[in-house]
N, C-alpha and C positions, 0 to 999 in steps of 0.2 A: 122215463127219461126221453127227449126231444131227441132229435139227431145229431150224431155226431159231429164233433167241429174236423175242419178239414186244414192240417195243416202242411203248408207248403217246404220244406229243407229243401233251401237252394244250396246243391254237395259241388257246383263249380269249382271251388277252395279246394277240393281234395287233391285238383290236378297239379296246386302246386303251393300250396301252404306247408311249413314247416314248424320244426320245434313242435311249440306247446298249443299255437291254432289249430296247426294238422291233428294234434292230439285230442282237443276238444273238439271238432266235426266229427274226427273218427271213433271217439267212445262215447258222444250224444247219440249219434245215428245206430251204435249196435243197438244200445239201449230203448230206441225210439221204433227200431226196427221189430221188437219183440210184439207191438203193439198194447193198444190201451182200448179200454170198453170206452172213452168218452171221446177219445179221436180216429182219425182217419191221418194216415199221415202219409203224405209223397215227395218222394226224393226227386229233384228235379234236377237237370246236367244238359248241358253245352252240348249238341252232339259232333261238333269239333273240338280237337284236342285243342289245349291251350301252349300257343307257343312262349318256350325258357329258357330259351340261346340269349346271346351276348348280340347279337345285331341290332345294332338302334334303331335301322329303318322296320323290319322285323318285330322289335319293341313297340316300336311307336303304333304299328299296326294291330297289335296285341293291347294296347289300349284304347285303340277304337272300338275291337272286337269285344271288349270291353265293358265298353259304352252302350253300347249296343245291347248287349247282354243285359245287359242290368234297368235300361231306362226302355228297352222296346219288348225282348225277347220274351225276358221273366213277367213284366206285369202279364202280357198277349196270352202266353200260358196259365196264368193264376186265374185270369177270367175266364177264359176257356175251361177251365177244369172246375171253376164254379170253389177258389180255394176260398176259407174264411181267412187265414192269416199266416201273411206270407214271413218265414224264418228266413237271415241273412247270419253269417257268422264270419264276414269278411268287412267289418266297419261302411259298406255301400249301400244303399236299399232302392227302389224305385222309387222318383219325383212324384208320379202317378200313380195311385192308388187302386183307381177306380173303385171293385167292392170288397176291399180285403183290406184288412189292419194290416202292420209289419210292424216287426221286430228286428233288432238287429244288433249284434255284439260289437262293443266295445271295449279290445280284455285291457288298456289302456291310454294315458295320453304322451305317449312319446315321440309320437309326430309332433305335437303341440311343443313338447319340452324339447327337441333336439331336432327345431327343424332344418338346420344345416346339412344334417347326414340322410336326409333322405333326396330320391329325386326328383326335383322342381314339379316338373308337368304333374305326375300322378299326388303331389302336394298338395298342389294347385287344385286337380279334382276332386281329393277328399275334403279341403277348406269349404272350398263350394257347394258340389254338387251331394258330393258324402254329407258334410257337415247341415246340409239344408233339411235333405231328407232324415235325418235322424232326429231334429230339432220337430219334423213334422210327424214320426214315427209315434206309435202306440204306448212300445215300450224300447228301454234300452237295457240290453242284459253287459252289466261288466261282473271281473271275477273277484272282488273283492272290496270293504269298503275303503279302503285306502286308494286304490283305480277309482271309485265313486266321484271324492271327493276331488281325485286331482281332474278326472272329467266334468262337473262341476266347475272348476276356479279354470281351466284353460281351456273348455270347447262352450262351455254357457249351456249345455241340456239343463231342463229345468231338473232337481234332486227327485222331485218325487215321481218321475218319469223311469228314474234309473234301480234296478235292481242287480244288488250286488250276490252272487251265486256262485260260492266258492267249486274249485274244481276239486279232481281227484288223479290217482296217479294210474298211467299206464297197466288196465288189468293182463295185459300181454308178461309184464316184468317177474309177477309173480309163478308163470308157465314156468320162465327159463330159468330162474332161481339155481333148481337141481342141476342143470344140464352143465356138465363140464365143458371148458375151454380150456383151451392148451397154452400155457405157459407164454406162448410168445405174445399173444393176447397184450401183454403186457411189459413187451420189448425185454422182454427174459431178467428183470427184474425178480431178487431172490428178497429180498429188505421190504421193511413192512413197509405203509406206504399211506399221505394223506391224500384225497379223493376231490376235484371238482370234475363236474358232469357240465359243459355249453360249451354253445360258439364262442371263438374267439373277439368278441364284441369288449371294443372300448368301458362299456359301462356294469361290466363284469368286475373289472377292477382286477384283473388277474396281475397288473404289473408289482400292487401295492400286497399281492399274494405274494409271488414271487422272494419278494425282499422282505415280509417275514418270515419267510421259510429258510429262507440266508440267515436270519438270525437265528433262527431255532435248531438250524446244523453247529451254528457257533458257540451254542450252549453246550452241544454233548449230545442233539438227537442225529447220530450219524448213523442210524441204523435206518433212517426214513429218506422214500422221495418223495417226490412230487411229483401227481400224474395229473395232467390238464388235459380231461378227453373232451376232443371237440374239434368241429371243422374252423379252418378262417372264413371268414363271412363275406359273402360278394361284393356287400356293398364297400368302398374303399374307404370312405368316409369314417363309416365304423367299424372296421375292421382292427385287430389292433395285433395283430400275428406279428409283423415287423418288427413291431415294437417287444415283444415277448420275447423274440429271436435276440432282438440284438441284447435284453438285460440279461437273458440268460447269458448266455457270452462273457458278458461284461464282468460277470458276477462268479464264469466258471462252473457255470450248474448244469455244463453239457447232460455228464452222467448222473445227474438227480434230478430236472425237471423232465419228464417225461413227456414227450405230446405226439399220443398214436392217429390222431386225427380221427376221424366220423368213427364209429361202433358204432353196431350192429343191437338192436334189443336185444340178443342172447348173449352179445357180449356186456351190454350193459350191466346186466345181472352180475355177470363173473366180478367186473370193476366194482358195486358194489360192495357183494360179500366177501371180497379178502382185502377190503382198505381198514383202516384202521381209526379214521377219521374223517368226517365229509366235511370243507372249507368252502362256504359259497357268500363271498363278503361283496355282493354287488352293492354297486353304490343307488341302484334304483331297477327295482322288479315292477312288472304288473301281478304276479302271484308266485312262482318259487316252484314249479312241481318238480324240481330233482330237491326238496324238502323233504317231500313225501314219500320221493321214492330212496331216498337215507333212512326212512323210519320204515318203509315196507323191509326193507333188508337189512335191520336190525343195527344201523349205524347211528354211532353219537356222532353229532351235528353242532358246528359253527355259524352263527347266520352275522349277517349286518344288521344294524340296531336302526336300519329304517326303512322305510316305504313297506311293502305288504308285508317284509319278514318275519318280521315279530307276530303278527296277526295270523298267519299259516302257524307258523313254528307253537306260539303258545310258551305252555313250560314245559317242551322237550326239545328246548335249544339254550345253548350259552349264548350270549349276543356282545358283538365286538362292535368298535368303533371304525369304519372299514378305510377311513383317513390316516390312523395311526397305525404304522406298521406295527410298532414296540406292543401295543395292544393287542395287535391281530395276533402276535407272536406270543404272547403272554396266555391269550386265551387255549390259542392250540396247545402250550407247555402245559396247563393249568388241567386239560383233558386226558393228554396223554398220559399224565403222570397218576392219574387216579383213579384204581381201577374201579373203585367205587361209585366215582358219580360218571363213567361210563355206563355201567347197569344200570343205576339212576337214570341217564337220558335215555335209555335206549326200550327199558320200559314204559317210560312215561311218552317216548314216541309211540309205543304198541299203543299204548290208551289213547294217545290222538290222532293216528289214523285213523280210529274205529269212526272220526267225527265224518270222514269225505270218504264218498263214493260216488260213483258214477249214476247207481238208481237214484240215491237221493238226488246230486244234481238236477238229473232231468227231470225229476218227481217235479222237482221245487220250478222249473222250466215250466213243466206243464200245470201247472197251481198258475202262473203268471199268463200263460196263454187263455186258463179259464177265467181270469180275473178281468180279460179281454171283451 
């Protein structure tokens, strides 16, 4: 065998990506860290911190640093270190090549779909200068093919450039499983209880949760709340907490929606294993990993009947219409009431986890980087 290829993870992202980015840098890289007989691989980082305050002059300088970063700093090193192919997991790559392929993720197109809620300038340079270099890139890794296709029809990468590589769930989740948490965890709620796991993001769809949950109290499930764990999201555009606030109010659901705000992985675990039901009726995902992690912790699962849902979930999810409340509401009654095809979904979640993991991911990562 010839020498090995030398690849570059640029881990910058780590200092300030979140959700399910931060999840995918940080369980590629344990994986990648183990090492491989046919690569060499280097983690490569900013050796200043990245500034994540609220100051715009501050910001703005945090996007030159940026800039910088990404079009001077990262190539000067990939040459210097003689890399063959430099890894990005932050949708940006270097314009400049020099002698190294790149790669670089794109887990979807929602800048593209909702470019209103994001902010202008850093828009502006992923349109551009992002959008440039990945059209010139090697390969494009997104996480599923429903991300594929919608990267395809609203960024123009050519299809057969893009490889779609499903994720896997948090293997930290399955550590805390065992470990007890106290009670208050869960704002001392005694009553069994339906489950979503996110930020409070508009296209979560948590309003049109909400109001089937109103209905399903109205039928007779007055023994359930509703717990929406998750922070409000910085950005104001998307954020949609105000709005959650004011229907809960509106509707009286003080003492039944619950919203404990950010958890903790070891609380997340607790929130899993004692709900009764996971509800995740987004109106539009790039992949869904609180899916996965409903089936790691043995929970029957509600999805939405579009974008990657269906395609994660499989046949171990019911799938609702996430427009129609009376639907949403029908679906969760239709679960609840049977203990049957409970064990049903909850089994056939065990058989479709076994499909994602974090080796295979990267296995299938480094299969594409040899294909390089």
């Amino acid at each position: 065998m010839g020498n090995k290829i030398k690849i570059a993870v640029d881990i910058r992202d780590l200092q300030i990506a979140k959700t399910g980015a931060k999840t995918y840098l940080e369980e590629t890289c344990k994986v990648l860290a183990k090492g491989h007989p046919d690569f060499t691989i280097l983690f490569i980082n900013t050796r200043l911190p990245v500034y994540t305050g609220k100051n715009k002059v501050l910001k703005a300088v945090e996007h030159a640093r940026f800039f910088c970063w990404k079009q001077i700093s990262l190539p000067f090193l990939c040459l210097v270190k003689g890399v063959d192919i430099l890894y990005c997991t932050d949708y940006f790559l270097p314009l400049l090549k020099f002698n190294f392929k790149t790669t670089v993720v794109f887990y979807d197109a929602f800048f593209w779909e909702y470019p209103n809620q994001y902010n202008r300038l850093w828009l502006g340079l992923l349109k551009t200068v992002g959008v440039t270099a990945a059209k010139k890139a090697d390969a494009v890794i997104t996480i599923t093919e429903y991300s594929k296709k919608q990267i395809v029809k609203q960024v123009g990468i050519e299809p057969n450039k893009i490889h779609a590589i499903h994720l896997a769930p948090k293997t930290a989740s399955a550590l805390q499983h065992t470990q007890a948490i106290n009670e208050t965890a869960l704002n001392g709620t005694t009553r069994k209880y339906i489950l979503h796991i996110g930020v409070l993001e508009k296209r979560k769809n948590l309003l049109n949760l909400i109001r089937a949950f109103d209905l399903l109290l109205k039928e007779g499930f007055e023994d359930y709340d509703l717990v929406l764990a998750g922070n409000k999201v910085a950005k104001s555009k998307i954020d949609d907490s105000e709005n959650i606030h004011q229907l809960i109010n509106a509707l009286g659901l003080q003492q039944r929606v619950l919203l404990p705000g950010f958890i903790t992985d070891e609380q997340l675990a607790h929130y899993y294993s004692h709900a009764s039901l996971y509800a995740f009726v987004s109106v539009n995902e790039g992949f869904g990993l609180p899916v996965l992690e409903a089936f790691q912790h043995h929970l029957p699962t509600l999805v939405a009947d579009n974008s990657c849902l269906p395609e994660v979930g499989g046949d171990a999810v019911i799938t609702c219409d996430p427009y129609d409340i009376v639907d949403i509401k029908n679906k969760m009654k239709m679960i609840l009431e049977d203990i049957t095809l409970q064990k049903t979904l909850i089994e056939k979640g065990r058989q479709r986890l076994a499909l994602f993991s974090w080796e295979k991911t990267t296995g299938q990562l480094l299969q594409v980087f040899k294909s390089l």
